[in-house]
C-alpha positions, 0 to 999 in steps of 0.5 A, spaced: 640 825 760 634 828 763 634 827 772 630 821 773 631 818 766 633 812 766 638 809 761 634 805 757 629 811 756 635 814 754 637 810 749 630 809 746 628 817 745 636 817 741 633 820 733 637 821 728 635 827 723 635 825 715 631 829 710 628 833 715 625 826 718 626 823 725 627 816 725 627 812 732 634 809 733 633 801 735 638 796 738 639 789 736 637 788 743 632 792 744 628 789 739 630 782 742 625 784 748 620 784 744 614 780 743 612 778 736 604 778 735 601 776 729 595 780 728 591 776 723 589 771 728 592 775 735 597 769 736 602 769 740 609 768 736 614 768 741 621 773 741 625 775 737 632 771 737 635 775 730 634 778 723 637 777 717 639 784 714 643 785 707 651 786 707 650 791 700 644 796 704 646 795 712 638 794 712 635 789 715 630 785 711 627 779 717 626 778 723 627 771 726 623 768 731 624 760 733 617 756 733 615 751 738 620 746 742 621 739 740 618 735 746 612 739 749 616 746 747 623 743 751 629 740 747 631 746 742 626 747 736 625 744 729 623 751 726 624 758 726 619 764 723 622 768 718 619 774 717 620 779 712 621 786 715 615 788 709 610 784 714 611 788 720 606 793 721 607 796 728 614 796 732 611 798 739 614 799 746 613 791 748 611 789 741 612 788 734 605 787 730 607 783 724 601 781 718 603 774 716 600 767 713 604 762 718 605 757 713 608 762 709 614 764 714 615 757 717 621 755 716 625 749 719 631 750 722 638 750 719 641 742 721 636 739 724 
């Protein structure tokens, strides 16, 4: 860690070598802080809450975003976006830039 380094741009400049390719590492948490953004109509989706990945490939196949509240955006939610990895366009430092049809990705939640 260089001086003046903070422990996050640590993490954030980590690369794993693999085929001569350098890959950016990513936390779970760090894609969490992320604000997802649809670029088809610019729409703010809101952040990503999880991801949905396979067990047999350790990769992740989603990202899950809640959609909006119940009551005016209060009381939990009734639906999610599930969106395919496939769709994501761009992983920024503050955003994810994602290619979608909402009513494609809209699901509702589990138990409700």
């Amino acid at each position: 860690m260089a001086s003046g380094d903070t422990v996050a741009e640590t993490r954030s400049a980590a690369y794993s070598d693999r085929k001569g390719m350098r890959q950016a590492a990513m936390r779970i948490c760090d894609l969490k802080q992320k604000e997802v953004i649809n670029i088809c109509d610019c729409k703010r989706l809101g952040f990503v809450c999880d991801i949905e990945f396979d067990c047999a490939t350790g990769r992740i196949t989603a990202i899950v975003v809640p959609g909006i509240g119940k009551i005016c955006g209060l009381f939990g939610r009734d639906t999610e976006f599930i969106i395919p990895f496939c769709k994501i366009c761009q992983i920024g430092p503050d955003i994810i830039l994602v290619d979608i049809r909402e009513e494609e990705v809209l699901n509702q939640c589990r138990g409700s």
